[in-house]
N, C-alpha and C positions, 0 to 999 in steps of 0.2 A: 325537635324533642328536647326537652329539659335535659340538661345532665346534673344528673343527683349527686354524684360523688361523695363531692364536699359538703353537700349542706349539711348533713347532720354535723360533722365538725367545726362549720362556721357557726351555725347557731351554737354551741356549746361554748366556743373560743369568744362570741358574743356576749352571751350571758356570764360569764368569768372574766369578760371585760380585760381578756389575755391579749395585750397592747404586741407582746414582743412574737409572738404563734400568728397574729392580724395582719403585722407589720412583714414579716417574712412570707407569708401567704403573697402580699400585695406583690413583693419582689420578685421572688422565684421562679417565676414562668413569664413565659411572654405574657402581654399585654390581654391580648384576642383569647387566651387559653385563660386566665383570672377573670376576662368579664365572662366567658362560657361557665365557666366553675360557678358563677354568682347569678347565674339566668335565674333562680329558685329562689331567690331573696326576694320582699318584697323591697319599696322605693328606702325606706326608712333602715331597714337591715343591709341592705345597697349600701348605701350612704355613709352608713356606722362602718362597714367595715371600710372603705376608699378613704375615709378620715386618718386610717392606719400608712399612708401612702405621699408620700412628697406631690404637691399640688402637680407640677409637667408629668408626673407618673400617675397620679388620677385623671389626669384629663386626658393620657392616652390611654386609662384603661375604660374610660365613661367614653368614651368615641368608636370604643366596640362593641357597647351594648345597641339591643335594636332601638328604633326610633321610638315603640310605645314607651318602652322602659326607659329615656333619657328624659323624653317628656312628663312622666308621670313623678321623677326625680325634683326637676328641676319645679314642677305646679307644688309637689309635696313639703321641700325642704325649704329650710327661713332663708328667705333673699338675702338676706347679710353672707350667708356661708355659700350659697352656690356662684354670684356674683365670681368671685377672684375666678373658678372654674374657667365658668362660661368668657372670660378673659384670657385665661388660655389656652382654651379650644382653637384650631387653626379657623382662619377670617372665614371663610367656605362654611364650615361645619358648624360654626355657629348660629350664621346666619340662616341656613336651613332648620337646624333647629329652634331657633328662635320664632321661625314662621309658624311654625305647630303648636306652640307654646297661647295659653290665653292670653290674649291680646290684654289684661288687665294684670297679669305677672309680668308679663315685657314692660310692662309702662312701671311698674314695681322696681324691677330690676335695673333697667337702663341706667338710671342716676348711679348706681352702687357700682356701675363700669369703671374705670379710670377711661379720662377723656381720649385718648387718643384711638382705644378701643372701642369705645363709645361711636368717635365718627367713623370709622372704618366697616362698625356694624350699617351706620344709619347709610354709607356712599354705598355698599355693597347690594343693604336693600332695596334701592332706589332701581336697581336695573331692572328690567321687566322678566318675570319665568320664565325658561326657556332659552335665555340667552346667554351670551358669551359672560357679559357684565355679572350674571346671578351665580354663574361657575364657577368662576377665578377665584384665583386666593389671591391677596396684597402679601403674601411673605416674600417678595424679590429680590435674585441678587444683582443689586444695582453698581454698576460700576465705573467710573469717571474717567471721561475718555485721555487725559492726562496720564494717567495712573502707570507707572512701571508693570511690571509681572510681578517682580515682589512687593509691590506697595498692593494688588489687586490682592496674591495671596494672603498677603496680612489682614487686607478688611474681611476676605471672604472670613479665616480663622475666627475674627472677633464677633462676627455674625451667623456664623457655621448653625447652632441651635436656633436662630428664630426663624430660619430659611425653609422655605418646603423643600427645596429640592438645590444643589449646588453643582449636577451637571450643566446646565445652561448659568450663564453668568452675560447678563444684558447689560450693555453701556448705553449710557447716558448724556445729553447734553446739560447744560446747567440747566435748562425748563426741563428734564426729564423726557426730549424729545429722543426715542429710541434711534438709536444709530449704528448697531451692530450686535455681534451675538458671538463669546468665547466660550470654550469649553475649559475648563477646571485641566481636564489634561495637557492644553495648547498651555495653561498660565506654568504650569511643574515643569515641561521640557521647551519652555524657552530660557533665553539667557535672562538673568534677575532685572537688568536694566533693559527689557525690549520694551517698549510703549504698547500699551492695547491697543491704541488702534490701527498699528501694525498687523498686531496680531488677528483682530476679528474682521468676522465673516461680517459684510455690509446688505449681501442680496437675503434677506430676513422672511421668511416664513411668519406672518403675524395675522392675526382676524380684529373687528371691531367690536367694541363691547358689545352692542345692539347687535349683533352676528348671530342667527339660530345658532342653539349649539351642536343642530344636525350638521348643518356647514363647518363646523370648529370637528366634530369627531371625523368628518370626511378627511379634512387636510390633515388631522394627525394620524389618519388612515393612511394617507396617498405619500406623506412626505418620512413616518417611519422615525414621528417626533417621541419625546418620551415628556418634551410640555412645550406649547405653545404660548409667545405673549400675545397681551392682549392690550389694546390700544384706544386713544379716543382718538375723533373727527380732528384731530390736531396731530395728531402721529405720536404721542407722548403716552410711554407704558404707564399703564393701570393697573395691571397683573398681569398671571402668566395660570393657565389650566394646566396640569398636572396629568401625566397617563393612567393614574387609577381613577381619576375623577371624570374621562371620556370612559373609562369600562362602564360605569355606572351610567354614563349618560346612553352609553348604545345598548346596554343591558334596559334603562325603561322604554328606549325606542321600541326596542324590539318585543317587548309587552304590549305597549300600548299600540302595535303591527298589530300582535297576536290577536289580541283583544278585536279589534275592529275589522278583521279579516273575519273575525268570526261571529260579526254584527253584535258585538257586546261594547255599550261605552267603559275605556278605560277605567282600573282601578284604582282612588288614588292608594291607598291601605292594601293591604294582604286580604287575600279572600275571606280567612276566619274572622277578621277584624272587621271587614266591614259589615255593617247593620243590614239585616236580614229584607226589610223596606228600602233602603237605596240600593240596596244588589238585585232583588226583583224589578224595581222603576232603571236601572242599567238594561237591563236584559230586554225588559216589557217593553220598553219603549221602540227599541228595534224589531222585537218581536209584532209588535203593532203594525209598523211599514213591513213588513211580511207577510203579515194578512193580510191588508188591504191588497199588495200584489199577486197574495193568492185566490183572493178575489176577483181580477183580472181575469185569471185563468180559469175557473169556472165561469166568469159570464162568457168567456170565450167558447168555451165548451157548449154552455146553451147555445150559443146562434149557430152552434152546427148541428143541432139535435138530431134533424131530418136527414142530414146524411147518416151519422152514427146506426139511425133508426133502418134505414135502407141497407145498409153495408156492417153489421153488427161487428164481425169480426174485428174492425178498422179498431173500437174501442181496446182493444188487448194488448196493442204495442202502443197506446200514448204514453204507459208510464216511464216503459224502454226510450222512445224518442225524446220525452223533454227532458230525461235525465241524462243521454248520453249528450244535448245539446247545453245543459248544463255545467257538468262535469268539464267537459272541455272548455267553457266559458271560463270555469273556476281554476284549470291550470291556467290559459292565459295569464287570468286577472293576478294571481299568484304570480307567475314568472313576468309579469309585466312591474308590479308592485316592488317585489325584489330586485330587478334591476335599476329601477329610481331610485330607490333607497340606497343603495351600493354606489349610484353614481357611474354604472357601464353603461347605462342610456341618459336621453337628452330630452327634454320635450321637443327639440328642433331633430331630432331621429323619428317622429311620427308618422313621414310615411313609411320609412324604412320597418319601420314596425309593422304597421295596416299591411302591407304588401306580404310581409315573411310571412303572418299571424293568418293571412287569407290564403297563401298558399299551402302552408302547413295545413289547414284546415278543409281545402278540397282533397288535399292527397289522405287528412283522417279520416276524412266524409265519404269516401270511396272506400278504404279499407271497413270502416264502422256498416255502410252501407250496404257491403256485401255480406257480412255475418245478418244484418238484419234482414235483408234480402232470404237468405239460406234460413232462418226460422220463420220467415212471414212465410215460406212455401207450405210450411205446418198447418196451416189454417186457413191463407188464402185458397179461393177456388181454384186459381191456374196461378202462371209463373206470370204471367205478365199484371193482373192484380197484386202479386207481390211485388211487381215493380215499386209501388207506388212508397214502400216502404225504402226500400235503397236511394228513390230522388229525392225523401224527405231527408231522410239524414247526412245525404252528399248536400244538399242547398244547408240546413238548419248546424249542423257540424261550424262550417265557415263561421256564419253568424255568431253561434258559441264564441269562435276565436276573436272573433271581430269585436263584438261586444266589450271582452273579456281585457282585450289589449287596450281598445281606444279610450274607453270610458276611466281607468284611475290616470290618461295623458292630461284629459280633460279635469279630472278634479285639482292634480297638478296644475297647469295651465289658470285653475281658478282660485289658485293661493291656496287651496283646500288640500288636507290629506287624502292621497290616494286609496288608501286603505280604507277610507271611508265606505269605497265602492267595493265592498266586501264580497265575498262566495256567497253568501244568502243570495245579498240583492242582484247581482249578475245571474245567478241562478233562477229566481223567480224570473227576471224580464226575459228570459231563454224561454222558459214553461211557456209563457202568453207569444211567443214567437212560434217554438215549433208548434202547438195546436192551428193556427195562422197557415202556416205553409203546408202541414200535415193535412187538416180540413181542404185545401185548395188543391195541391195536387190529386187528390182522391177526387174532386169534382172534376178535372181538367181528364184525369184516368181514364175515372168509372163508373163515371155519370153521364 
């Protein structure tokens, strides 16, 4: 939701072109709280007022505005003026946002960079989505393995503002080959003449550019980093990922789970943003492989017709049996999914898996079996016709689990997201199973 506050005094202080009320506005508050006050403006009223603001204090308040509103700034406003910005925006947030940006303002723009940022932009875009290389920022504190403690503390000082972050402090070879890793606190409480590479740690936590950055938020998971460096096929740092920059990255992981656990293709936009025709072709598209599977399921159904037709009651619990064979497929697939992702399972734990997931699954199939058992006496003739409902769901229960667990190892296993193999689709190939087993032991019964 907008927060109105200020606009009416913005627009006013605007129109009275009140420089010195704009200028203390930009100040006064944190960053995050002035681009919140400004969500009501449009691109152009944005702009006018950030112009009241020292350029490194515009660029951190334009780096808290959402991504529509940075983009529709930067398309609106004359390239001569947004250029210095977008130059000091950190190398990471730039480059994201430059992706969004029309591919005919970027080519606009580029030249109005200064060179050095210019290439920084072009090496940064070069890595592919998704990876370590698209993540990083180049702000590094690089530091020369010669260096005393107080010659390191001095360079850090002199570099302090263009640095993203000055807890890690990375030594260098003259190629820039990484060679160790200090902390800012090791450089203050040693003696001023201790040599760095006394002082750092040499066994280095680092990932490669081309690295998923599911792999990069795992080990800044596992190892309790607050930024990791990042390397090429040569061992020589290229940046370092930052820990607010993996929140973000396991924050869209865990959307684009959400999403396709729930057989919807990821968003790349906010649901109100995205256009009403690509959000139904998301949805319809999966929805389509669902029919076709529920398709299945009623041709399934016809070829049992003649029993159904002989044994009528038998039709009254297939909605109870494919759904509890379902259900239990979909926790599976669920606690199978989640633990890949977390990294507490292995694709080389798959039988360990198969075997827990089948046991689990007779010992659900017995308890499920028995309530369905105790309401098929409702309607079955005798108890032993009710049988026939507790050996379907003691055999179809398992299958659920088995399903459920093996099939996201296997999409794993095939370079593919597990999540792929969603609750939908594990749920439908359940339906066309227990009607399968359910039709068959009812012939094997009671016929």
């Amino acid at each position: 939701m907008t927060n109105t506050l200020y606009l009416p005094e913005l627009r006013e202080m605007l129109a009275e072109s009140n420089a010195a009320e704009l200028r203390e506005f930009c100040t006064a508050l944190h960053p995050a709280r002035t681009a919140e006050f400004m969500e009501g403006l449009d691109a152009e009223e944005t702009w006018a007022v950030l112009q009241h603001a020292e350029i490194p204090l515009r660029a951190e308040i334009f780096g808290f505005f959402e991504e529509e509103k940075q983009v529709a700034i930067v398309e609106t406003i004359a390239r001569e003026e947004i250029a210095p910005l977008i130059a000091e925006m950190a190398p990471d947030d730039r480059v994201d946002l430059l992706a969004e940006v029309a591919p005919n303002v970027v080519e606009q723009l580029m030249p109005l960079i200064p060179t050095v940022e210019r290439r920084d932009i072009l090496r940064l875009s070069s890595y592919p989505e998704g990876t370590a290389g698209a993540e990083m920022t180049t702000e590094i504190a690089r530091l020369g393995e010669g260096l005393s403690a107080q010659e390191a503390i001095d360079e850090v000082r002199r570099k302090a503002e263009e640095l993203e972050t000055i807890y890690y402090l990375y030594v260098v070879d003259e190629e820039d080959h990484l060679r160790g890793l200090v902390s800012f606190r090791q450089l203050l409480t040693a003696k001023p003449n201790a040599k760095v590479d006394e002082l750092m740690e040499r066994d280095i936590v680092s990932v490669n550019a081309t690295d998923d950055r599911e792999d990069v938020a795992d080990k800044v998971e596992r190892y309790d980093l607050l930024a990791i460096p990042v390397v090429d096929d040569e061992y020589r740092l290229v940046g370092i990922i930052t820990h607010d920059d993996i929140i973000d990255v396991v924050r869209e992981e865990a959307a684009e789970d959400a999403y396709r656990i729930a057989a919807v293709a990821p968003l790349d936009t906010g649901y109100l943003e995205t256009g009403l025709l690509l959000l139904t072709w998301k949805r319809g598209f999966w929805l389509a492989i669902l029919f076709v599977e529920g398709l299945l399921t009623a041709f399934a159904l016809e070829r049992y017709q003649n029993i159904t037709a002989a044994i009528p009651w038998l039709i009254i619990f297939i909605p109870l049996l494919i759904a509890a064979g379902g259900n239990t497929g979909n926790q599976s697939a669920t606690l199978v999914i989640t633990a890949l992702t977390s990294g507490s399972i292995k694709l080389t734990d798959w039988w360990r898996v198969m075997w827990r997931e089948l046991a689990m699954g007779f010992l659900l199939g017995a308890m499920m079996g028995t309530m369905g058992f105790l309401c098929a006496l409702l309607k079955a003739p005798d108890a032993f016709s009710a049988l026939a409902v507790f050996l379907t769901l003691f055999l179809l229960v398992p299958c659920g689990t088995l399903f459920g667990s093996i099939l996201p190892m296997v999409f794993r296993r095939l370079g593919l997201d597990p999540a792929l193999m969603s609750n939908p689709v594990v749920a439908s190939m359940i339906d066309v199973v227990g009607i399968v087993i359910y039709m068959n032991v009812a012939i094997w019964m009671l016929l």
